[in-house]
C-alpha positions, -999 to 999 in steps of 0.1 A, spaced: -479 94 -854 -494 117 -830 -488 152 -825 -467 140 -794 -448 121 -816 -441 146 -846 -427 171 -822 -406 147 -799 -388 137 -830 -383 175 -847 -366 182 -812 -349 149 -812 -358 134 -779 -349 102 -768 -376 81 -754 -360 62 -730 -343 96 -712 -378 108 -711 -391 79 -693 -363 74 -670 -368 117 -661 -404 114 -660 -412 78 -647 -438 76 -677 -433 41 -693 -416 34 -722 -448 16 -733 -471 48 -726 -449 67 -744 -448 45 -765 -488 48 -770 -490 87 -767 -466 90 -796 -478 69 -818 -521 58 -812 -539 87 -817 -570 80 -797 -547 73 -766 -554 104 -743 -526 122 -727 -529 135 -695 -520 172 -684 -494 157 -655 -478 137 -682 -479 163 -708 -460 192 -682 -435 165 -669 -425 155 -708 -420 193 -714 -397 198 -680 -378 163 -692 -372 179 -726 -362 213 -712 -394 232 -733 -418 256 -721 -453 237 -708 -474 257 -730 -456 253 -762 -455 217 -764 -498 223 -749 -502 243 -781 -485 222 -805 -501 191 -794 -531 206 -795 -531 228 -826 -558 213 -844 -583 221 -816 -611 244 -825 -639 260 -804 -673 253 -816 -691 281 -835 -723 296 -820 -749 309 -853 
């Protein structure tokens, strides 16, 4: 499961709600939650988070928590 996915199902969201909201697919949602090398876009990312009634940027820097910039020596 992606980081999509793990924090969709700690809030409890329903899929299909989010889909009919946002007009994303059931089937793209579908891949954002669950393939990990499917990329989600910024458009989709902002319209999940007004769907699920969360701030943009916390869902941006839970999904992306992992990312790291590159130390310079």
């Amino acid at each position: 499961m992606t980081e999509l996915g793990l924090f969709l199902s700690r809030k409890s969201v329903n899929r299909s709600d989010v889909s009919r909201k946002t007009g994303i697919s059931k089937t793209r949602l579908s891949e954002l939650t669950n393939n990990a090398s499917t990329k989600l876009r910024v458009d989709e990312l902002y319209l999940i988070a007004l769907a699920i009634d969360v701030d943009p940027c916390e869902l941006l820097k839970d999904v992306c928590k992992d990312l790291k910039l590159i130390r310079e020596n």
